[in-house]
N, C-alpha and C positions, 0 to 999 in steps of 0.2 A: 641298785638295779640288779636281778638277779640274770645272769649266763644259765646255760644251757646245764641241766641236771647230770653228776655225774652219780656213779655206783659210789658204793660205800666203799673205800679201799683200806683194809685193817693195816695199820702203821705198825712198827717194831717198838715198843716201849723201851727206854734205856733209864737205867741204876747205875749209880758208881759199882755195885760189886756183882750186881745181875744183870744178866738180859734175860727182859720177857716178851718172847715170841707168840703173838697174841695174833692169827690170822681168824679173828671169826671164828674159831673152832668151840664145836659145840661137846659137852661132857658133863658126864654126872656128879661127880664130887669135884674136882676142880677145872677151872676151863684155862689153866694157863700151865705151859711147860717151861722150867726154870732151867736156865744152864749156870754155870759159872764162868768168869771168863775163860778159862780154858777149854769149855765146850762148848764150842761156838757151830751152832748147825749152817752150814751151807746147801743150797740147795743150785745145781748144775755141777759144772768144770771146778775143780778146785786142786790148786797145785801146795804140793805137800810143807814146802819151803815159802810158801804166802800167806797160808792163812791164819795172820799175826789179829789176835782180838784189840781194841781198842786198850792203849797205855791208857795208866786208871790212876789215881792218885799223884798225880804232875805234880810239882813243883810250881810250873809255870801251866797257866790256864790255858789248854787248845781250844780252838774254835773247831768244832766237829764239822764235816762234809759228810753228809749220808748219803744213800741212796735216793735220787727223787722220784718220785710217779709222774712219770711222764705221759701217761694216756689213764684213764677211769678203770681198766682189767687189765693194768701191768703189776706182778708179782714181783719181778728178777729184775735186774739190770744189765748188761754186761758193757763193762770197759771195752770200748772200741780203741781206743787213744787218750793218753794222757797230753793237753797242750802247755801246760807248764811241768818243768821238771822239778825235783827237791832242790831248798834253797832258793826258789826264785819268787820275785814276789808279785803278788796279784792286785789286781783293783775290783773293790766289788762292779760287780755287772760286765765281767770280763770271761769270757768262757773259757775254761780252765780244762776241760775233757769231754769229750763225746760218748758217749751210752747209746748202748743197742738195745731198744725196750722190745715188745711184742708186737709196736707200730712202725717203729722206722729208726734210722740214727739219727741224734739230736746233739746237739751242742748244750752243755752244761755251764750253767755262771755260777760265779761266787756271789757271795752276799755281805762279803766282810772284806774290804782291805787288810793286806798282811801277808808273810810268805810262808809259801809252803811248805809246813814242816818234814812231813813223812807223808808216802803213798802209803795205804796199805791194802789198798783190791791194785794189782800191776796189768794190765793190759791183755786183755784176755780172758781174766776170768769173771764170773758173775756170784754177785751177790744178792739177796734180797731187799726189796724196797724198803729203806731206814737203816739199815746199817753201816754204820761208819767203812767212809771207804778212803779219808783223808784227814788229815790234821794240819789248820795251819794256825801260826804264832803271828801275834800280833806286834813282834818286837823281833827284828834281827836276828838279835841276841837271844832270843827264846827257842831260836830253831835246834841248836844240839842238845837240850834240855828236853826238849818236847820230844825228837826224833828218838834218844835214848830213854827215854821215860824216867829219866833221874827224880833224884827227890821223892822216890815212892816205891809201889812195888810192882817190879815188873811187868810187863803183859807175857811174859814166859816163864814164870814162878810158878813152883810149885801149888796145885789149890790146894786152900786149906777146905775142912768142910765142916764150914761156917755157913751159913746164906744169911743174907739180911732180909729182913722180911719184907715183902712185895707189897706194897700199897695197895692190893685189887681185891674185891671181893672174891672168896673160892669160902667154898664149904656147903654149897647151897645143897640139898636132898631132893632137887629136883635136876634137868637139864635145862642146861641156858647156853645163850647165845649171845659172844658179851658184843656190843656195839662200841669202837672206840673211834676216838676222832680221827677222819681223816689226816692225808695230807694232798690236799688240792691242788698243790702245785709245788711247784722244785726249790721254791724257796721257804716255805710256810712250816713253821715251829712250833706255832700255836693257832688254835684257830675259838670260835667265838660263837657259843648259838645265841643265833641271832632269836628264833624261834623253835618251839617245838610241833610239829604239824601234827605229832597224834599224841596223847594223854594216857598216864598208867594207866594199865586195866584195856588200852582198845587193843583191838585187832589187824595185824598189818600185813601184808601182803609182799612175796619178793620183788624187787621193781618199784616197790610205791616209797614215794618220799618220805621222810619222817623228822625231818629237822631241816633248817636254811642255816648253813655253816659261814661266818666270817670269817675269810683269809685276808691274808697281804696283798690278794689281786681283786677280790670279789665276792658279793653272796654267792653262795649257791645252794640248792637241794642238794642233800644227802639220802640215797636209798638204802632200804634194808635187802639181806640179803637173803632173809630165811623167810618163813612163813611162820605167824605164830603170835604174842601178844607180850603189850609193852610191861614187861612188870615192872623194874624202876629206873625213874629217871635217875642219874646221877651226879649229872652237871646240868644246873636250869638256867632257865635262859636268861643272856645277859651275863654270865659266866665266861673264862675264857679256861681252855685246857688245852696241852700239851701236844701235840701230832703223838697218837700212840695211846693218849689218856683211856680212860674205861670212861664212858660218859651214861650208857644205860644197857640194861639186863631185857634182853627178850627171851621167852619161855615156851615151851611148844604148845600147853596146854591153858585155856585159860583159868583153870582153878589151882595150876601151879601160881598166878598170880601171889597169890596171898601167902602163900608158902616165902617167897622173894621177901614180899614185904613185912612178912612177920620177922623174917632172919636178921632186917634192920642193914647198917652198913658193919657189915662182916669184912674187918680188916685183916681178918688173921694170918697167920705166919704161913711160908710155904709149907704145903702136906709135906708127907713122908714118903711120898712118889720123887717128889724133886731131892730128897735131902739124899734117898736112895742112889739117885742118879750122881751126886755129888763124890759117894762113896763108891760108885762105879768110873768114876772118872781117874780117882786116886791111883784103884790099879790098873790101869789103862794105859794110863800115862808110864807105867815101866815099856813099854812094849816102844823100840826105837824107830823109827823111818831109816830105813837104807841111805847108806851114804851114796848117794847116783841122783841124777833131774828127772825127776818124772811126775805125772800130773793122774789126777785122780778123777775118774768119771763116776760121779753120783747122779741118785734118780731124782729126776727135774721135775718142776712140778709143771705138767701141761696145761692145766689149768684151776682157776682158782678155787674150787673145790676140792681138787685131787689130794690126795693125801696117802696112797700105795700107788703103785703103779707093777705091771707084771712086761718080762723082757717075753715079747712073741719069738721073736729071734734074734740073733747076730747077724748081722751084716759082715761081720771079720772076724777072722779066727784068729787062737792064739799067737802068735810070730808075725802078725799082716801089716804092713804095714798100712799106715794111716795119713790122709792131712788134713788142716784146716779146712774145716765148711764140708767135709767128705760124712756123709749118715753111715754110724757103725752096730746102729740096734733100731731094732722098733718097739716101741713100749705101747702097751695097754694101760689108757688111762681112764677115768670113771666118763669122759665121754667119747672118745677114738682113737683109733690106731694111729699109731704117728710117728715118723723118721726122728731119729735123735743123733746130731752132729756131733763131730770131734772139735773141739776148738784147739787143739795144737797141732801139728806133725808129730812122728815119732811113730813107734809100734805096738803094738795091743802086748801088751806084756801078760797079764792075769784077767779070766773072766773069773771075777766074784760070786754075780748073781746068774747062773745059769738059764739059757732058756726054759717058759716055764714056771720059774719061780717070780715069787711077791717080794717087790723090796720097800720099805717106806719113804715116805720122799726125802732126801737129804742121807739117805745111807748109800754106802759105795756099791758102784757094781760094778768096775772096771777098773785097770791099772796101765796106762800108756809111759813105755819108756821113751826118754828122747834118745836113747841110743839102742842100738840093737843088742847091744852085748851086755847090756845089765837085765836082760828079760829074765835069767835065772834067779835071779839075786831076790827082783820083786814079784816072781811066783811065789817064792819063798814067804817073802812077808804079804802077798794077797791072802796065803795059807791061814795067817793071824786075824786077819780081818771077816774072813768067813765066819771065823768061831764068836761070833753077836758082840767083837769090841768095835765092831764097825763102824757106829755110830760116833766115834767120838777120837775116830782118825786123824792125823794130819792135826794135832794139837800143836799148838806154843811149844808147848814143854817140849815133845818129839822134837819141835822144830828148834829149839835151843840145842838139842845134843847134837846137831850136824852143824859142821863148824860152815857149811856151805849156806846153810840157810841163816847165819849171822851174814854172810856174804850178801846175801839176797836182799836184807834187808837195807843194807848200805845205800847212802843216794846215790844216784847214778853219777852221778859227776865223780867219779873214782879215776884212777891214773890209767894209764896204759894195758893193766892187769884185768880190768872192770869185768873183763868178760872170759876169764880163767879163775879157777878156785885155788886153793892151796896148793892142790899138784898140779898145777898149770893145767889141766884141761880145757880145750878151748867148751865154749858154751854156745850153741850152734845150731840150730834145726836142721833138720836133716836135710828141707831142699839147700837152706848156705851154704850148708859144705858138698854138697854135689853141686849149685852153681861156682862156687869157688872152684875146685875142682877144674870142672870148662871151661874155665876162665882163665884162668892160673893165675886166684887170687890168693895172697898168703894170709888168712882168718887172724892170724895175730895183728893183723894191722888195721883191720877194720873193728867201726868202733859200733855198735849193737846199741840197737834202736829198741828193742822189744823188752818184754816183760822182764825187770832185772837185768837190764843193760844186754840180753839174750842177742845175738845175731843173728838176722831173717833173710831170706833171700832177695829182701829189696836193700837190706843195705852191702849185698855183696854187687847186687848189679851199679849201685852209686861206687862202689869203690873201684867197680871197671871201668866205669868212665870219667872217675878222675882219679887215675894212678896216683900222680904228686901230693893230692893233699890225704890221699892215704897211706904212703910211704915217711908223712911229715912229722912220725915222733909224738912220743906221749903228750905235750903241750897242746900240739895242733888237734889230738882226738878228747881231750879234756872239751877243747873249745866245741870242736862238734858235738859231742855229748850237752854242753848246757844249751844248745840251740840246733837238734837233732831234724834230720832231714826225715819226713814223713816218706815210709815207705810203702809201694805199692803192694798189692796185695799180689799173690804171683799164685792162683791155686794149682794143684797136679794135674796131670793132664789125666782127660775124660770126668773132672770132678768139677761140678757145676756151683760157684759161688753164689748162695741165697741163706737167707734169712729162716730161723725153722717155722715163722709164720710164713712165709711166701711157701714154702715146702709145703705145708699142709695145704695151703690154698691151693697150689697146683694139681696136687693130689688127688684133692677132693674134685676139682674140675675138667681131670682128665688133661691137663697141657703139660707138654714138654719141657723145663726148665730152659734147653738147650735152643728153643725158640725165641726166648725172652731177654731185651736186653736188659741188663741191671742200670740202674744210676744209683745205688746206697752205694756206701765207702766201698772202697775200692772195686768198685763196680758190681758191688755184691746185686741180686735181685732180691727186690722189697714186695711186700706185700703189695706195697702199692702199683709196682712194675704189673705183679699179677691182676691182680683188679679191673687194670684197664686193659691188660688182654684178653680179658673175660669180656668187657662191656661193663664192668661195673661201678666204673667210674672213669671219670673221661679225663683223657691223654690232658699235660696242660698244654696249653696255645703256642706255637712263636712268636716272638714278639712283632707286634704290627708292622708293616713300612709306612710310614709319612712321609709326606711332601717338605722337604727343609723348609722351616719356620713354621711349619702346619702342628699346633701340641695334641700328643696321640690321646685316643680317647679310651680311659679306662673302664670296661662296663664289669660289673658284678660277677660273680658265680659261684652264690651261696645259698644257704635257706633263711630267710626273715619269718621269723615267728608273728601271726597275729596281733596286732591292736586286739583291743575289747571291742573295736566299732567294727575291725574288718571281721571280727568271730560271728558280732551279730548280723551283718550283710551274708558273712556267707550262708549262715544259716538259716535265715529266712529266704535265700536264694533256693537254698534247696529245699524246703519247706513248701514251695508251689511246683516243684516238680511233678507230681500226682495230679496236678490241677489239669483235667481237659480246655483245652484251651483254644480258640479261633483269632486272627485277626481278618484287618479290616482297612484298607489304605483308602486316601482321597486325597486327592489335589484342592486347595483354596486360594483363591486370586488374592491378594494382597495389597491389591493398590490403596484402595480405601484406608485399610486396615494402618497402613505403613504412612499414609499420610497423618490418621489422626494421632499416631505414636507421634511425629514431628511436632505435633501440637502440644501434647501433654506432656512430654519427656520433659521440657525446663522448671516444669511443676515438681520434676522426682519422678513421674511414675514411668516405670521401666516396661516392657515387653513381657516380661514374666506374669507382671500384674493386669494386663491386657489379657493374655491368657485363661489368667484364670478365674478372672470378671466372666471371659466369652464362656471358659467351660461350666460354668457356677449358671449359666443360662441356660446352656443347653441341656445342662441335665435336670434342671427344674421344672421344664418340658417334657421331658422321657426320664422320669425318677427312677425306674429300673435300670437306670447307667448306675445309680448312686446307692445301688443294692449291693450285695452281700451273700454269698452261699453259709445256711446255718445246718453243721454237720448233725442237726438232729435230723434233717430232711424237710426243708423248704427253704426260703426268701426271707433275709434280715434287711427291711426299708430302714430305711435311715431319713432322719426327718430333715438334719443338717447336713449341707451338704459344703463337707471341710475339705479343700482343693490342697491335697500333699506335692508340692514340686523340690523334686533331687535338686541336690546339690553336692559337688565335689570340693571335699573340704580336704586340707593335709591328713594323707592316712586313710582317709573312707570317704563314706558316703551316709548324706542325712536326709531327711524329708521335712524341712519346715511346712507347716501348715496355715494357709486359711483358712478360719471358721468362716463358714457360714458366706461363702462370698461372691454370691448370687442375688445378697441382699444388702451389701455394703455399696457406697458410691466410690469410682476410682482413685479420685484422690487417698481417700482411710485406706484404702485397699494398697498403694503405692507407701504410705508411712508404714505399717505396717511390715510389710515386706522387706522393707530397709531395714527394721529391725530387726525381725527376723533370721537372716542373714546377717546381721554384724553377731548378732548372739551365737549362733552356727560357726562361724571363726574363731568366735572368741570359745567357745565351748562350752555355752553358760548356758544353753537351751534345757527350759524344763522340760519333762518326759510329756506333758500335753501338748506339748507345742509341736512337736514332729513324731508322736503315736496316735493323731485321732484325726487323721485323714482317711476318707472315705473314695477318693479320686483320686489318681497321681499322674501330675505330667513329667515328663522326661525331657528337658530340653537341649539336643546338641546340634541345635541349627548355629548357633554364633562360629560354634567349629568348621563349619563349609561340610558339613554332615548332609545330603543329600535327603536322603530316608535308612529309617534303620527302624526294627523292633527293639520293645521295651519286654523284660522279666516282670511278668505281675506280681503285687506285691501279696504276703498272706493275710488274709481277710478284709481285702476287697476284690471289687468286681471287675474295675476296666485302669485304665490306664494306658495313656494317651501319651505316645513319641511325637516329637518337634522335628522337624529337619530344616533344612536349613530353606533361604527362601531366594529364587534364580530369577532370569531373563527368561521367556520362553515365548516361541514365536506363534503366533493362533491366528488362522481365519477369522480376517473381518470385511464384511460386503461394503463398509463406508469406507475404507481404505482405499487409497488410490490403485497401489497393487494388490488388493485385498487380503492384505496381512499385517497383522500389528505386533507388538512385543506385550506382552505382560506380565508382569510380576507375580510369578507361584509359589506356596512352600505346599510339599506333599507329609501330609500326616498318617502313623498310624496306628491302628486301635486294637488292645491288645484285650479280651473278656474270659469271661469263666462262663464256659459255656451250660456250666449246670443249673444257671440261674438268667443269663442274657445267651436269647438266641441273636441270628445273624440279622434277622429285618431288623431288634432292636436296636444294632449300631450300626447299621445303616442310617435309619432315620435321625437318630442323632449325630451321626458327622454331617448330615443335610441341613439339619439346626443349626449345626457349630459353623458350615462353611455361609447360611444365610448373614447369620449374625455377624462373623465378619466381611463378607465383601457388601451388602444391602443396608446393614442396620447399627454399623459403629455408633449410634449416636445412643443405644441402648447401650454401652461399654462405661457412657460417662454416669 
């Protein structure tokens, strides 16, 4: 069964000795940018002491945690919270950490029993969709193996420049557009086409589907994202491939076609672009990170197209200080202007990329210190980063020459010390230690919750309200650190906690943040919070009251996509819209009528078949009931006159037909019927059986339906409502009080006035009311 179609979302391809960063991007000679591990692009916040690339040649096999795609246009991730810490162990389908996509925060599972080896995205920062953001071991004992990357060669080694050759087509003398498989969901590795929707050589459109992907949850449509035509397929269907695989080549033009498929599968080695970059990595990596904590602002990609973006302004100058959720630039992206948040506290220590200038996504343009007094230190080295080694900042290697960031990399569960480096400096955001500070908490005894065992300001306010077990000595904060108390989020004051989607929505809409209440983590405001301050999506319910023992009643509120039977109702629904139209009501007595149904009912024949005995008469009287408007311009007679009556089946609505049933006797006309209607349920009805009715009745009188109009159907003429059939009290001179009760049901007649005028259903509901109150006996 397939779900609801998502976009095509480019996965992160991973190599034991490359990563290839494959988003869609389209290029002339190669479509793929190779790093080595040591140059690992990040794309947002990225702190200088964190950004540790995947341990590669283990000893002991890790089980990889990536990034997931949590929504169909999520790029980034960011770590909101880790809920298990290093060392401890997991069950699959156990949520393990929270992610802040570009929809809302979600809870993250595992997919593997085992413990967690190493963090390696900490709390706070974000990485791209597919990249390794954890390692766990499937054995105890596998965890200091895995966590130290023993048995191989380090993730902070020096690169050689080697590359291993990339499995993917490049070379091609045209541009292309590589299409690789999804990842559909947070757990999916591999995915499976199911089918292909368009064929080498056609034409595809952005938005139109082009393949039905099997995941671990579900088919689904997969859309392309460019405009342009299929040159080769590369995985056919029935095939299964990698989250991240190359599956097929789109090309802008369609006689680059042939070009694609003349080149064949072109496995060649990476160009001399990537092996360049390789040797620009070598000396890159002399250049040291300051010994001090501070965190790196690179340009993000706002959306999934973007690929530069330009700083309109600064929001902070050099020395300002800064906090979390606080907008410190505005970037110009290829589709709007849009606030760009600080994800730490601390102070703007170095602007990079000046107002003005173009930076590409994933190079630095800012330097936040967490302390104020190293601002000189990392002007200093922002100095080195201007000069184009920018791209390839905040390496391994850098990060192995600070004996802090081996620090960093430690699991949290550390001694007493966790949260001081080798010269004991405590490690502290700046609101900690000014809530410490007011407090008069002493920072060495509280034990830090945040990125790297870092101290927040919500775990200084935990440790004012329970002095004792913060005063309790390295043991007791060992214990708190493996089962760490979730801190609140505390932002600065006048600095409005949201999301940088909910920010743009607000923006865009003209509302206040400071109107809106948040419900995401730590009360942040969501997209969603925005949305339904707009109108644009509705607040959700409180939960109902009921009456004790009374079970509450849960009703829907969602969108149900079409049946095949409800697409074709609807559409024929609107299809006589255009139709000029009249009707035509009457009252008919029923006595008669209701008596001789008592008679023949034990025989099978039902009120339905009565019906449409009596209408199959009267309109073989007035045949222009049983006409037809022909769009060349006159009257389609119809020589048969096949009586169509609705029916409400599971899901829609159908018109079983009688042929001809003006000339059948009641009984054939009651077996019939019967069938008709079991085949309607069952769903076995052939297309003659309910398309070649010429009349249709409507019947919701069994409902206690009074009168109502009927929608006529497309090409026919009239169509006849049922309602239901009452008491109703009437003048009679033999009566003793001269009045008696009678049995009515009121009918009404619905025509197309471009071929039946108004006398002509008049005179036929005069027919239809003779026959049955006078002349039942013409029914048998």
């Amino acid at each position: 069964m397939r779900f609801s179609t998502v976009a095509l979302l480019a996965a992160v391809a991973q190599t034991t000795t490359t990563q290839v960063h494959a988003f869609g991007t389209t290029s002339t000679s190669t479509a793929f940018t190779t790093t080595t591990t040591t140059n690992v692009a990040y794309y947002g916040v990225s702190d200088n002491k964190k950004k540790q690339a995947t341990q590669l040649c283990m000893a002991a096999d890790p089980i990889k945690i990536t990034m997931p795609a949590l929504s169909s246009t999520m790029k980034e991730g960011r770590i909101v919270s880790w809920l298990k810490a290093e060392g401890e162990e997991i069950t699959a389908g156990e949520a393990i950490m929270v992610v802040e996509s570009d929809k809302a925060d979600m809870d993250v599972e595992a997919f593997e029993d085992g413990y967690l080896a190493k963090i390696i995205t900490g709390e706070g920062e974000s990485v791209n969709v597919g990249e390794v953001v954890a390692l766990i071991a499937s054995e105890e004992s596998e965890i200091d193996e895995i966590a130290n990357g023993n048995g191989g060669e380090s993730a902070t080694s020096t690169p050689t420049n080697t590359v291993e050759e990339a499995t993917v087509p490049a070379g091609y003398s045209v541009p292309t557009t590589e299409v690789y498989m999804p990842a559909l969901s947070s757990t999916m590795t591999e995915g499976k086409i199911v089918s292909w929707l368009k064929s080498e050589g056609e034409a595809v459109s952005a938005g139109e589907a082009i393949m039905v992907v099997e995941s671990d949850k579900a088919d689904m449509d997969v859309e392309a994202f460019e405009d342009g035509y299929i040159a080769k397929i590369v995985t056919e269907e029935g095939a299964a491939a990698d989250v991240g695989a190359l599956v097929a080549i789109i090309v802008e033009n369609e006689a680059d076609v042939a070009v694609v498929q003349a080149a064949g599968d072109v496995a060649s080695a990476v160009p001399a672009a990537a092996s360049s970059t390789v040797e620009a990595t070598g000396t890159v990596s002399a250049v040291t990170a300051p010994d001090c904590e501070f965190s790196q602002i690179d340009m993000p990609a706002l959306s999934s197209t973007m690929k530069e973006g330009k700083i309109v302004s600064w929001l902070k100058a050099e020395g300002d200080a800064v906090s979390s959720g606080e907008a410190i630039m505005v970037v110009e992206s290829d589709k709007a202007d849009m606030d760009v948040e600080a994800f730490e506290d601390g102070y703007l220590a170095a602007i990079v990329t000046a107002e003005g200038e173009v930076a590409n996504v994933g190079s630095p343009v800012a330097i936040i210190a967490a302390e104020e007094g190293d601002i000189p230190v990392l002007q200093a080295y922002a100095a080195t980063l201007a000069g184009g080694a920018g791209a390839a900042v905040a390496m391994p290697a850098a990060a192995a020459a600070s004996p802090k960031a081996a620090a960093a990399a430690a699991p949290k569960t550390a001694s007493s010390n966790a949260n001081a480096n080798a010269g004991g400096r405590i490690v502290a955001s700046p609101l900690a230690k000014k809530k410490a500070e007011e407090l008069g908490v002493d920072l060495s005894t509280v034990v830090g919750t945040g990125p790297n065992g870092r101290i927040t300001g919500g775990d200084v306010m935990s440790a004012s309200k329970n002095p004792a077990a913060s005063a309790a000595g390295s043991s007791t904060k060992a214990a708190a650190v493996s089962a760490p108390v979730k801190p609140a989020h505390i932002p600065a004051a006048g600095v409005i906690a949201a999301t940088p989607t909910a920010r743009a929505l607000a923006k865009k809409a003209k509302i206040d943040l400071a109107s809106i209440v948040g419900t995401g983590e730590f009360g942040r405001v969501t997209a969603d919070d925005v949305m339904i301050a707009t109108g644009e999506k509705k607040a959700p319910k409180p939960a109902r009251k009921v009456a004790p023992g009374v079970e509450a009643v849960e009703l829907r509120d969602d969108m149900e996509p079409f049946t095949g039977m409800q697409r074709g109702v609807s559409k024929n629904m609107e299809a006589t819209l255009s139709v000029p139209i009249f009707r035509v009501s009457r009252a008919i007595v029923m006595n008669k009528f209701e008596a001789l149904y008592q008679n023949v009912k034990p025989k099978g024949v039902s009120v339905s078949a009565l019906l449409a005995k009596a209408v199959g008469l009267a309109a073989e009287k007035y045949p222009i009931m049983n006409s037809n408007y022909d769009a060349s311009g006159g009257i389609k007679w119809n020589a048969d006159i096949n009586v169509a009556m609705a029916v409400a089946i599971n899901g829609g609505l159908i018109t079983p037909t009688i042929k001809n049933a003006n000339e059948k006797n009641i009984l054939d006309i009651g077996g019939e019927w019967r069938e008709l209607v079991d085949k309607a349920k069952a769903g076995t009805l052939a297309p003659d059986e309910y398309q070649s009715g010429t009349f249709t009745i409507s019947n919701l009188g069994m409902f206690g339906v009074s009168q109502f109009d009927a929608i006529l159907p497309p090409g026919q003429g009239s169509i006849l409502a049922i309602g239901g059939t009452s008491d109703v009290v009437v003048p009679d001179k033999e009566a003793v009080l001269g009045l008696k009760t009678q049995r009515q049901m009121t009918v009404t007649l619905t025509c197309d006035h471009r071929n039946i005028y108004g006398a002509d259903a008049a005179l036929f509901l005069k027919e239809l009311a003779d026959i049955m109150e006078n002349k039942v006996e013409t029914l048998l």
